[in-house]
N, C-alpha and C positions, 0 to 999 in steps of 0.2 A: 215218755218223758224226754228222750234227748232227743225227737223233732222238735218238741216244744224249746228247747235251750235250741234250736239252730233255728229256728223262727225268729226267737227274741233277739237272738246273735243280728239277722238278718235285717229285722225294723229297725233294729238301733244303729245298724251301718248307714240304711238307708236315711234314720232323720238324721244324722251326723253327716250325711253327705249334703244334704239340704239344708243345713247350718249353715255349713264351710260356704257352698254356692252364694247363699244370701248374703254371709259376711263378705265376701269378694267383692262381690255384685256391688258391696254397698262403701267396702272402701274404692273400688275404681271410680263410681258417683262421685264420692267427697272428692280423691284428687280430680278429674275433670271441673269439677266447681271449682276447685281449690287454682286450677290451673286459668281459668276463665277470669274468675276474678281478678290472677295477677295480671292478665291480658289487659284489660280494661284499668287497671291502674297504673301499668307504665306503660302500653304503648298509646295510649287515648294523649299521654303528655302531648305529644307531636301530631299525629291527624285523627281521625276517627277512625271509631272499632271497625266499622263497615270495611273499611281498607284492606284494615287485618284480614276482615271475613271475608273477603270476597277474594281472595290472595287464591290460587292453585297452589302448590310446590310442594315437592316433596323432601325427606327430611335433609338432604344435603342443600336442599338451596333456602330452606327456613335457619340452617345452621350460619349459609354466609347470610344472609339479610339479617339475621339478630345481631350476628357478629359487627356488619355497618353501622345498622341501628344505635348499637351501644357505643360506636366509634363517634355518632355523630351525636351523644349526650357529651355535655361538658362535666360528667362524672365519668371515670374509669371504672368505676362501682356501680355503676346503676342498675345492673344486674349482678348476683353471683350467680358461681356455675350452675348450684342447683337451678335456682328460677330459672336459668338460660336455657338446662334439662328438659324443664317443665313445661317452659313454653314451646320450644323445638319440639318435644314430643308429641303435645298437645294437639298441635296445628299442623303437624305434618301426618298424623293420625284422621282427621277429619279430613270430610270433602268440602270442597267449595261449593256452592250454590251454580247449577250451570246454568249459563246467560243465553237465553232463546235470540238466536241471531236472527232469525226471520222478520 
């Protein structure tokens, strides 16, 4: 009898571990969406998303370029910090697409 409770003990770690995984999995999905979309609604104002995407840098140089970026909206606001988080994190987490020089 008390293999079988440390068996049971044992699946039910297991599909609680595989929960947890999925649920992660699946909030990191929404914010990345979450964060794509705000890409595409405030930085599309001024040039194309391509720009954005095709951008290299990492996260200290996404930090000053947002920081420009919002400098050169004629809102002070156009970002709060979060969104400025989001996008910073977003794009400095991704790679850029690399451009075959040949």
């Amino acid at each position: 009898m008390k293999q079988q409770k440390t068996f049971s003990c044992w699946s039910g770690c297991i599909v609680f571990g595989f929960a947890l995984i999925v649920a992660v999995s699946s909030f990191a999905e929404n914010k990345k969406e979450a964060a794509k979309a705000l890409i595409e609604k405030k930085c599309t104002v001024c040039h194309s998303i391509d720009r954005v995407y095709e951008a290299n840098k990492n996260h200290v140089e996404w930090e000053q370029t947002v920081k420009k970026m919002v400098g050169y909206s004629d809102q002070m606001n156009f970002l709060n910090q979060k969104e400025k988080e989001t996008i910073i994190e977003f794009l400095a987490q991704r790679k850029a697409p690399q451009v075959d020089t040949e």
